[in-house]
C-alpha positions in Angstrom: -8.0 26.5 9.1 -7.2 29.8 6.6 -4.8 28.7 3.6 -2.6 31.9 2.6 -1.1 33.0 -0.7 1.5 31.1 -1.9 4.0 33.7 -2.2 5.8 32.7 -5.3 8.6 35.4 -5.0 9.4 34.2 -2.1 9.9 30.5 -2.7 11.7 31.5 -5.9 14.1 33.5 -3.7 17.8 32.3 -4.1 19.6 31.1 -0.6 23.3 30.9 0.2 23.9 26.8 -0.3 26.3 25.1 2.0 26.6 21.3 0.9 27.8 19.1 3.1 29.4 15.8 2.2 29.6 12.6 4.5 32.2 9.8 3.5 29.7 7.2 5.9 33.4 5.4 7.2 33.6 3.9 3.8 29.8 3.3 3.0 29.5 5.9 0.5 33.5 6.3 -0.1 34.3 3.0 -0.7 32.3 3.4 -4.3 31.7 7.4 -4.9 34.6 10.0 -5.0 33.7 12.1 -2.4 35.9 14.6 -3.0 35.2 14.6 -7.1 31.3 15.5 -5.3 32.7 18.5 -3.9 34.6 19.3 -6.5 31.9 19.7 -8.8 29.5 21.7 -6.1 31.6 24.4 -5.6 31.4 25.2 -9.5 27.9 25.4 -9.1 26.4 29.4 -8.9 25.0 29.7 -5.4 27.2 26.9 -3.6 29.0 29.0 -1.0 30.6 26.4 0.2 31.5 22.6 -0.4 32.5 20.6 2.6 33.4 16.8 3.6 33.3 14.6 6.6 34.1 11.0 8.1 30.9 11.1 9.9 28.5 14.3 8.8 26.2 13.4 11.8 28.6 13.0 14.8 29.1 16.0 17.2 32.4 17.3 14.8 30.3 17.0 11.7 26.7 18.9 13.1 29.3 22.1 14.6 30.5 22.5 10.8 27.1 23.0 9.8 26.3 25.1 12.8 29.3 27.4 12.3 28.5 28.4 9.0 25.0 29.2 9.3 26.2 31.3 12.5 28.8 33.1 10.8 26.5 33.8 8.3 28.5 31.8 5.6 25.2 30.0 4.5 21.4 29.8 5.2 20.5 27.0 3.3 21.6 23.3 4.3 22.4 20.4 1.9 23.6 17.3 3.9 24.4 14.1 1.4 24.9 11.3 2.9 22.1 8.3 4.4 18.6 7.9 4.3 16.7 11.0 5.5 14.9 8.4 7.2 17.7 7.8 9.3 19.5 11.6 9.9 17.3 14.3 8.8 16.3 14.8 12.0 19.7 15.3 13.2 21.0 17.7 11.1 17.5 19.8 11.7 18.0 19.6 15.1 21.5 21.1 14.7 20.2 23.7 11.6 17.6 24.4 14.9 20.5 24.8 17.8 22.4 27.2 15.5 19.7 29.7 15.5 18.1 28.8 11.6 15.0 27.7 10.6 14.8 23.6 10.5 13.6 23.9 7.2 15.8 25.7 4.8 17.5 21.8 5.0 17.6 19.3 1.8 18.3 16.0 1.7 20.5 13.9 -0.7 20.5 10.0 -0.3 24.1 8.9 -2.0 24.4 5.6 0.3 21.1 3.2 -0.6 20.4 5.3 -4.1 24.3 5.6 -5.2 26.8 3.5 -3.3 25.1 0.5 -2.1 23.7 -0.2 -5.9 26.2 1.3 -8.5 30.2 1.5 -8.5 32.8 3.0 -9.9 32.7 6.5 -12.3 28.8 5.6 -12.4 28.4 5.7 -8.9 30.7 9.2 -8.7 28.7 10.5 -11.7 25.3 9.5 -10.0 26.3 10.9 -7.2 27.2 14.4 -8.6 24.2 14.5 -10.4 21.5 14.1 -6.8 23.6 16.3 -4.9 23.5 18.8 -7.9 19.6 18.7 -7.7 19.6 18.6 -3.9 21.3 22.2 -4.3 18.7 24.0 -7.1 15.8 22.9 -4.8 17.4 23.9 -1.7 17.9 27.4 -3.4 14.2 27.8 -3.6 13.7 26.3 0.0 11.7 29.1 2.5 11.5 29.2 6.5 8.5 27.7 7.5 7.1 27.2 10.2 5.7 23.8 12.1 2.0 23.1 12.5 1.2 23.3 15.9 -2.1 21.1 17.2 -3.7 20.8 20.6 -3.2 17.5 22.2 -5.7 15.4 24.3 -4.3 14.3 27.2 -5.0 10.7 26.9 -3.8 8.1 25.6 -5.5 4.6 24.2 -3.7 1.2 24.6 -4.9 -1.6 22.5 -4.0 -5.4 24.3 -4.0 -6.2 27.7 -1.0 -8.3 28.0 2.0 -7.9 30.0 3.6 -5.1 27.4 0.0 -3.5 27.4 -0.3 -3.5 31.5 2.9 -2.0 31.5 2.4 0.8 29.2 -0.6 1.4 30.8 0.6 1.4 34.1 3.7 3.4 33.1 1.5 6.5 31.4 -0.9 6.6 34.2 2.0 7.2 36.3 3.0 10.0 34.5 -0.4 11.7 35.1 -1.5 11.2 31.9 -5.5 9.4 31.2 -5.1 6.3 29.9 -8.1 3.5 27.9 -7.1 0.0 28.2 -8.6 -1.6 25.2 -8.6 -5.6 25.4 -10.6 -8.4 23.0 -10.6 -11.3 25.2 -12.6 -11.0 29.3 -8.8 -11.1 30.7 -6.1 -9.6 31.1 -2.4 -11.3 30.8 -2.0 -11.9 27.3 0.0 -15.0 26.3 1.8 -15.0 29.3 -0.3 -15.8 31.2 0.1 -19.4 29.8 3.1 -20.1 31.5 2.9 -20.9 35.1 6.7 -19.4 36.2 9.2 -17.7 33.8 13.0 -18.7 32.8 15.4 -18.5 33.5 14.3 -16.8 36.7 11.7 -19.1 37.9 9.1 -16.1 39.2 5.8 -17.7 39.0 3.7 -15.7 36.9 0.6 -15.8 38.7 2.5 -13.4 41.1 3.8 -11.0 38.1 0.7 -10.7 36.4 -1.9 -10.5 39.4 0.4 -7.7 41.1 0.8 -5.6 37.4 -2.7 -6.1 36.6 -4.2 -5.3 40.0 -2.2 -2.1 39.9 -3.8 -1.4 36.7 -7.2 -2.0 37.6 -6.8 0.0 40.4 -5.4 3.2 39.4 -8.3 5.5 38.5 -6.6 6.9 35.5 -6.9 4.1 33.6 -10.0 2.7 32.5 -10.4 -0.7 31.3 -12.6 -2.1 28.7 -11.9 -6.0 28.0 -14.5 -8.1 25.4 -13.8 -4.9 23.4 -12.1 -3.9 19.7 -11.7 -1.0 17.7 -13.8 -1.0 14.8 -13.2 2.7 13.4 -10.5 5.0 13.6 -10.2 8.4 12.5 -8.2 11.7 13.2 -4.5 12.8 13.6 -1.9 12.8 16.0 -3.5 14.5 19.2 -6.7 14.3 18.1 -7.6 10.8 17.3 -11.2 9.3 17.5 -11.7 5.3 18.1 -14.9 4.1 17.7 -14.7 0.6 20.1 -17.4 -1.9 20.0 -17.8 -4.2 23.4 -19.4 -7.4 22.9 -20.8 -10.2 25.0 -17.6 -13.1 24.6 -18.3 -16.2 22.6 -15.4 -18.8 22.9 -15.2 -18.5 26.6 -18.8 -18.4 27.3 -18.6 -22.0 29.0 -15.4 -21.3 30.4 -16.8 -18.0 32.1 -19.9 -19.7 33.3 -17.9 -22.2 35.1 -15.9 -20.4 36.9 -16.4 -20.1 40.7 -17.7 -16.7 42.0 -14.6 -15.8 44.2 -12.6 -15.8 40.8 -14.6 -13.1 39.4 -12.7 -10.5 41.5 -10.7 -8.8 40.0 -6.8 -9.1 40.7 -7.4 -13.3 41.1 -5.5 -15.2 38.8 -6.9 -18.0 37.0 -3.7 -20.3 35.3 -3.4 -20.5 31.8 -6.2 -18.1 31.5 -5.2 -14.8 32.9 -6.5 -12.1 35.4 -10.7 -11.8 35.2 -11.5 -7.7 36.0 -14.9 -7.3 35.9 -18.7 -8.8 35.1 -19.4 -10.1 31.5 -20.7 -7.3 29.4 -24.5 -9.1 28.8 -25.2 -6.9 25.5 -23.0 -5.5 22.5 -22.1 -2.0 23.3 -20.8 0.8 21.0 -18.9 4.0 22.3 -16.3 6.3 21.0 -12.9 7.2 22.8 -10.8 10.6 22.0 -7.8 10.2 22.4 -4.1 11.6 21.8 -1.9 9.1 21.3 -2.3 5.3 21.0 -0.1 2.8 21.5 -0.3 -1.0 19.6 0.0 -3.9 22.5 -1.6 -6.6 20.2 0.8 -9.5 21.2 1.7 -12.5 19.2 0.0 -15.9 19.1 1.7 -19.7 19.4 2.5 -21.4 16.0 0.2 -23.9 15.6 2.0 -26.9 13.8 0.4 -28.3 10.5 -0.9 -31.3 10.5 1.4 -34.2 10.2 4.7 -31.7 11.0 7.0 -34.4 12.6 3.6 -36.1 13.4 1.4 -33.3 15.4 -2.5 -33.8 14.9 -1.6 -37.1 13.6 -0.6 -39.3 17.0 -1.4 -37.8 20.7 2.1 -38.3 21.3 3.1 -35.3 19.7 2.4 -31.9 21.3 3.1 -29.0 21.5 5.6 -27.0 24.3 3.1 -24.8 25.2 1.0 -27.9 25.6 3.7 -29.4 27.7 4.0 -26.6 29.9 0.6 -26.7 31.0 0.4 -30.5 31.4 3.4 -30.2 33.9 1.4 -27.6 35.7 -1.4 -29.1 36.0 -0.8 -32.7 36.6 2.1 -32.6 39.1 3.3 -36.2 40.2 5.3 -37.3 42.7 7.0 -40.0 40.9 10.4 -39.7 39.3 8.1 -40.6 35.7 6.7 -37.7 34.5 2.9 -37.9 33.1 1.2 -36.4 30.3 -2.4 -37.1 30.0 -2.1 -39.6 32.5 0.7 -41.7 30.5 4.1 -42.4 32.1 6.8 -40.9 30.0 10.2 -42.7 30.0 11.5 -41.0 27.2 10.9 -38.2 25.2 12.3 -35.8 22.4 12.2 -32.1 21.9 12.5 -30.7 18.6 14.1 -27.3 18.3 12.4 -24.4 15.7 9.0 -25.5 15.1 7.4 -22.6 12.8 10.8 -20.5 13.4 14.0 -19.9 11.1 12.0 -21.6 8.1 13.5 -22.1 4.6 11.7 -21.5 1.5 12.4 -24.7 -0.8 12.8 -26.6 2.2 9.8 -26.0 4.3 6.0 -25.4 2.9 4.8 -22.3 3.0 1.2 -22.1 5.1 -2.3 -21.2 3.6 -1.6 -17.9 2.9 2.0 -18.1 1.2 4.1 -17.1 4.4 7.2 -18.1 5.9 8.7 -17.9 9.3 12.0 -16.7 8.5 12.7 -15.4 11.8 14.3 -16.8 14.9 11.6 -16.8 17.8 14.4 -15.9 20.0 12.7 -17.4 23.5 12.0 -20.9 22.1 15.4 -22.2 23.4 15.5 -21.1 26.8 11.9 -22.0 27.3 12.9 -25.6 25.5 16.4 -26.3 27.7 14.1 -25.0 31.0 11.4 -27.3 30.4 14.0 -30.3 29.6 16.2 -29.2 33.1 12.9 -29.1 35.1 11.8 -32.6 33.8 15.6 -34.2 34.8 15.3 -32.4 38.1 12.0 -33.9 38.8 11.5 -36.5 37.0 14.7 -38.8 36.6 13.9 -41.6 35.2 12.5 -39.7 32.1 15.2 -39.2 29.5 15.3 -36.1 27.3 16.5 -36.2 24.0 16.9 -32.3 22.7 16.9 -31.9 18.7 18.1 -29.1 17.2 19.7 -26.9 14.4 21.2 -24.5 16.3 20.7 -23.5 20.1 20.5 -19.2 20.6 20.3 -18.6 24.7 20.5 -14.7 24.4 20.7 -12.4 27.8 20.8 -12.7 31.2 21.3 -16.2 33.0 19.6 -18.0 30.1 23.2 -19.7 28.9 23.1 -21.4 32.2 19.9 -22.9 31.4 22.1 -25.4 28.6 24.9 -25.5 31.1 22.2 -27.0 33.5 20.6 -29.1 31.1 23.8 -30.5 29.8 24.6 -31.6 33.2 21.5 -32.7 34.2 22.3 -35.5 31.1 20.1 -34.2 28.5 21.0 -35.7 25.5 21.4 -32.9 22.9 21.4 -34.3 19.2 21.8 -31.6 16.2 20.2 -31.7 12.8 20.8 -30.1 9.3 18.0 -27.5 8.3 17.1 -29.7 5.0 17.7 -33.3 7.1 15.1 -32.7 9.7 13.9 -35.3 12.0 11.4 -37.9 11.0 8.4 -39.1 13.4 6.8 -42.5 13.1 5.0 -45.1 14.7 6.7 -47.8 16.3 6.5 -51.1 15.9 5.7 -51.6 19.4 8.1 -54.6 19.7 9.8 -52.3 22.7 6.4 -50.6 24.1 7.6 -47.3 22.6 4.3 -46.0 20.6 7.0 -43.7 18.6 10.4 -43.5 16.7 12.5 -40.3 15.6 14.9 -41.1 13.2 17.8 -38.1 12.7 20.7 -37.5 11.2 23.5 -36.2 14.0 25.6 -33.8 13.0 27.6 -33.7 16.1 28.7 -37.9 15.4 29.1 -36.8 11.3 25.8 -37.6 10.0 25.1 -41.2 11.8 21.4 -42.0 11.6 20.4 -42.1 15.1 16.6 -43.9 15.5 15.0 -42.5 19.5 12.1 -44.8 20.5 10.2 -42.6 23.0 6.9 -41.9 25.0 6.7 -38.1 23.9 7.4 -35.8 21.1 7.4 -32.2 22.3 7.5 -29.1 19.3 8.8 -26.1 20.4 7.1 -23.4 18.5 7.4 -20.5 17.7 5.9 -17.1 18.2 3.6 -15.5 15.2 2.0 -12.1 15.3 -1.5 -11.6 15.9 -4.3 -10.8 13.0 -4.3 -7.0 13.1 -5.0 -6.6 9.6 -8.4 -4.9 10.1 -6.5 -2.1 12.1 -3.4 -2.1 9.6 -6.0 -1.2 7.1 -7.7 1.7 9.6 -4.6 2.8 10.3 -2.7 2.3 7.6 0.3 0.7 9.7 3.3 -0.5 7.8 3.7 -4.7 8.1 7.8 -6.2 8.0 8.0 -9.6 5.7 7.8 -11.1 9.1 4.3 -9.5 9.5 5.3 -7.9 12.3 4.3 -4.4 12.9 7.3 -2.4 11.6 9.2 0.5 13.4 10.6 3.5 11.5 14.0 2.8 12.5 15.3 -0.1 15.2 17.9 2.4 16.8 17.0 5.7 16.4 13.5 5.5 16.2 12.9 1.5 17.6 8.8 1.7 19.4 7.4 4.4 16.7 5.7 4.1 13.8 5.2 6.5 10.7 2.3 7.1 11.3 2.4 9.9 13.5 1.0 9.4 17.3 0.9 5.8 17.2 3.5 3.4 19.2 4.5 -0.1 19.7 4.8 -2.1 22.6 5.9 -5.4 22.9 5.8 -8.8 20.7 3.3 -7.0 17.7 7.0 -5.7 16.7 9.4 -8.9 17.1 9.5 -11.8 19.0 10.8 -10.7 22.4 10.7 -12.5 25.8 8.4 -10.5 28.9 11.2 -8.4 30.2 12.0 -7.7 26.6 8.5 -7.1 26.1 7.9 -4.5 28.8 11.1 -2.4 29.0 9.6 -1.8 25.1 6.5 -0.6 26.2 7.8 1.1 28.9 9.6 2.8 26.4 6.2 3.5 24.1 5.0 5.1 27.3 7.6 7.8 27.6 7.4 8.9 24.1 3.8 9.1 24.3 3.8 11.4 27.5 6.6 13.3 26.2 4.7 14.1 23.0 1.3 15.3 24.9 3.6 17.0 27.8 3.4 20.1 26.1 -0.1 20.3 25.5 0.1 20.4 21.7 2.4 18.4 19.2 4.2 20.2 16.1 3.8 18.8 12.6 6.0 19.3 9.8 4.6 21.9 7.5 5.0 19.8 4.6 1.2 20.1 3.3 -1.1 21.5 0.5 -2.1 25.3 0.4 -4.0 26.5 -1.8 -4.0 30.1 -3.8 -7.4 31.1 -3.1 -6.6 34.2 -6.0 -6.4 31.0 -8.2 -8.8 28.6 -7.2 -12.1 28.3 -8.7 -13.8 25.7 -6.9 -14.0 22.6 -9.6 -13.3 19.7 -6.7 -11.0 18.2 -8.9 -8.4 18.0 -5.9 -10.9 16.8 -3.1 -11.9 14.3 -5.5 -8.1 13.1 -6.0 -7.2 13.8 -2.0 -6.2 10.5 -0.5 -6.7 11.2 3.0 -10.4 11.7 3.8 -11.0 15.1 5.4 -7.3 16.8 4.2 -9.3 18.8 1.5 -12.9 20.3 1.0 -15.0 22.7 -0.6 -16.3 25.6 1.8 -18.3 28.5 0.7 -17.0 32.1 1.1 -17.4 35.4 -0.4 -15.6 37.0 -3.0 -16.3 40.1 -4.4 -20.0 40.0 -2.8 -20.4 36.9 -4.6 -20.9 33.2 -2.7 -18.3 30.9 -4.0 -16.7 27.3 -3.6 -12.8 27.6 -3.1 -10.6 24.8 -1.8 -9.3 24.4 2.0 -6.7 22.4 3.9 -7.3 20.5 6.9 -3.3 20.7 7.5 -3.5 18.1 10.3 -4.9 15.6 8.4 -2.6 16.5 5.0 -0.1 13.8 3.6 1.8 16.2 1.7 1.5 13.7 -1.5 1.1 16.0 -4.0 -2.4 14.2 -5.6 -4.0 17.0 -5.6 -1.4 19.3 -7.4 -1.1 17.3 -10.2 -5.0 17.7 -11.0 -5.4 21.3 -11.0 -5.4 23.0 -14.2 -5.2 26.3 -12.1 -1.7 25.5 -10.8 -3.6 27.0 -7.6 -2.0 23.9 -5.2 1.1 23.3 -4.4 3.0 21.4 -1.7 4.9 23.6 1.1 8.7 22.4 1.0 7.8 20.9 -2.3 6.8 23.7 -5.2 6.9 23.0 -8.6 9.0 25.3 -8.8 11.8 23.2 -6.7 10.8 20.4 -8.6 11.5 22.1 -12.0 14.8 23.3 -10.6 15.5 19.9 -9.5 14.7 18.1 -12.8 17.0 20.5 -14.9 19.6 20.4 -12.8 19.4 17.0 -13.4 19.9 16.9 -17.1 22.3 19.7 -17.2 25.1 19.0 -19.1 28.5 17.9 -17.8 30.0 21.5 -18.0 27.0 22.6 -15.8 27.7 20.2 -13.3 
């Protein structure tokens, strides 16, 4: 790519400000005189005009904008009001639909930087002052022009669980080349650990064999399991994934034992998943290019420490995960139910088990973390296992313990309804009173006690001798720090992958070209799960329908009149690749100057600030703008 002059006149050319103020219903106006804002930008030189709104990014709000840039009123764009994060591509959209270019648009943030933190004449005063420097830059803003790439047709999932089959299945669909990357020999995820889902009852077996087989057997997607992505490099479009397939090593034996009819591919093996091809005998390496990829890396099952309410510390206690498959697999006809070949006549179930965890009140793990969150699917998959158990097992009571019972969506409230009338006995505990497990003294044959404090009979201490303790845990999102790091993904305090924005934005990521899909973003039960990467998958096509994707033209460029070739920005570039060093002629002389790889640009400004040429500078982003900005800033109170 060619860098062009930096055409100083040009940038330092003085626009026709509109400024545009939004009251946020109360968000910003309930702390910062709006109108005092105004006020004080139409004094400033340049400010054509000042103007105020409920709600600056509804329909009424976008059309003032539009009409004065059609009337030729303004041609520059100051909108104060949210994070850009959350707007600014609203209001260049509707700078776009009126005919203007997107970028002659600044942004002042007077909601999380003024109202939400100051109040009162401060927050007015603050106010003034960012919306004053919003307006010198904007001055000095020039059209530009996005960054146009080619885009590779293909897109790269990484999981092969339900969210990831989906995705996959979805893109295919929509004629676009799609490489199913998964790390285990199967595909099914951690659903396929259940053997029929609530509060529906479809059997799994059925959802993921039918999904899977589909994928397997749509020749635009090709599958690569025992495999994980060990380099990554590029930009939106054009991104290159070095994946290395390896022989498996935990399920060797597991592998080995299975019979040979399994090993076709669409059979469903329980509580292991769908098998789709022969075991790679050799470590492989290979590289995939590839447009767009979208993250299906799942979650895992919180794994109790040991001696939480007793698990790892008496066989008694287990897990619901562990429960499910028990019931699955050892199905009696009695009206006892049996775990591990031991007649249960009663039995507890503790609610929140690694979810909704309290610092103070419950220890952190190895690495310092808590589970904060709710798990979301815990309940309904706790109150369905405990109605099952009455329906087919009566003579086994069920004791359900819990802080608080959320049965979100569809059908799931019934599953309490039913549980509650199926004489499940539902006893409710304070977050800093949990329940105690301990051995019994056998006097009754019960091998177990749990001793709680019932909220719902006003604290009486209520002691349940029983058979079973079941822990309802929670869900935990999977290692992916080696491809945060690749990446460079952006991790929630939950450690969950984090979205730019859960409404406007909800299955993309900042990093441009890369999506989410599934429970690497939140807990989320399967249909949950899926209709997000459904979602994942029509962004991604829609990005590569066009054959090329825009960029915003926010990157380095370079004054090659200027630049004499010291390397002292390559050397400070953060971005591998953004900036080098090529050799051209000059005069009939060979010389170094300095050269953008735009695509690959952050736009951070690291290489400005180390040239002593001033022969850098960031496009929407000039020292010059900044300068304006910065005295604007300390301009006296008659100024502004």
């Amino acid at each position: 790519m060619t860098d062009k002059k930096i055409d100083n006149e040009t940038t330092a050319a003085k626009g026709k400000v509109g400024v545009y103020i939004c009251y946020c219903g109360g968000n910003i106006s309930d702390h910062v005189d709006v109108e005092k804002v105004r006020e004080s930008m139409e004094k400033i030189p340049g400010v054509q005009v000042a103007r105020t709104d409920m709600f600056m990014c509804s329909d009424p709000g976008q059309e003032m904008i539009m009409k004065d840039l059609q009337s030729g009123t303004v041609d520059r764009i100051v909108v104060a009001s949210c994070a850009p994060s959350l707007h600014e591509t609203t209001f260049r959209s509707a700078i776009s639909r009126a005919g203007a270019n997107p970028y002659i648009y600044e942004h002042a943030n007077i909601r999380e930087q003024v109202s939400w933190v100051h109040h009162g004449d401060q927050a007015t005063d603050k106010a003034i002052r960012l919306v004053a420097a919003a307006t010198a830059k904007a001055e000095g803003l020039k059209p530009l022009e996005p960054i146009r790439m080619e885009a590779r047709q293909h897109v790269t999932v990484i999981g092969g669980g339900i969210a990831g089959l989906r995705a996959a299945k979805d893109l295919a669909d929509c004629g676009v080349a799609v490489a199913l990357i998964e790390k285990s020999p199967f595909l099914g995820g951690q659903l396929a650990q259940l053997e029929r889902l609530a509060p529906t009852g479809d059997p799994v077996a059925d959802l993921i064999t039918e999904l899977a087989g589909q994928v397997l057997d749509d020749p635009n997607i090709t599958v690569h399991i025992c495999s994980l992505v060990e380099t990554f490099d590029g930009y939106v479009g054009n991104f290159t994934l070095g994946v290395k397939k390896r022989p498996p090593e935990i399920d060797r034996e597991k592998l080995a034992s299975l019979n040979p009819s399994d090993r076709t591919y669409g059979e469903f093996i329980p509580f292991t998943g769908v098998f789709p091809e022969s075991i790679p005998a050799r470590a492989e390496e290979f590289t995939i290019e590839t447009g767009v990829v979208v993250l299906a890396t799942g979650f895992k099952s919180y794994t109790p420490r040991r001696g939480e309410y007793g698990y790892a510390e008496f066989p008694e206690v287990i897990t619901l995960p562990e429960l499910i498959r028990s019931m699955a697999e050892n199905k009696s006809a009695g009206k006892f139910l049996e775990v591990n070949g031991q007649r249960i006549r009663s039995m507890t179930m503790i609610h929140c088990v690694g979810s909704r965890q309290i610092p103070g009140i419950h220890p952190e793990d190895e690495s310092g973390n808590f589970n904060e969150y709710c798990s979301r699917t815990c309940c309904s998959a706790t109150l369905d296992a405990a109605g099952t158990i009455r329906q087919s097992y009566p003579e086994t009571r069920v004791f359900e313990l819990y802080r608080d019972i959320r049965t979100y969506g569809r059908g799931q409230e019934e599953l309490y309804e039913q549980a509650a009338k199926n004489k499940v006995v539902f006893l409710r505990f304070e977050a800093d009173e949990s329940p105690e497990v301990v051995p019994s003294d056998d006097s009754d044959g019960f091998p177990l006690r749990v001793k709680v404090k019932d909220v719902l009979t006003f604290g009486e201490e209520v002691e349940v001798p029983v058979d079973l303790v079941v822990l309802a845990t929670g869900m935990e999102p999977n290692n992916v720090s080696e491809l945060v790091d690749m990446m460079k993904l952006p991790v929630g305090p939950d450690r969950f992958l984090l979205e730019v924005h859960p409404k406007l934005r909800p299955v993309e990521l900042p990093v441009g070209g890369i999506m989410l899909a599934g429970t690497c973003q939140a807990p989320m039960d399967a249909g949950e799960a899926c209709s997000a990467a459904a979602a994942a998958a029509v962004k991604a096509a829609a990005l590569l329908g066009r054959g090329y994707v825009e960029l915003d033209p926010f990157v380095a460029e370079v004054d090659l009149e200027k630049c004499r070739g010291s390397g002292a920005c390559v050397e400070a570039c953060l971005n591998e690749g953004a900036l080098n060093l090529v050799e051209m002629q000059v005069d009939g002389e060979k010389v170094q100057r300095a050269q953008v790889t735009s695509a690959l640009c952050l736009g951070c400004g690291a290489c400005v600030a180390v040239c002593s040429e001033n022969a850098i500078d960031i496009n929407g982003w000039t020292l010059k703008q900044y300068e304006a900005m910065v005295d604007m800033i300390v301009a006296d109170e008659e100024t502004v």
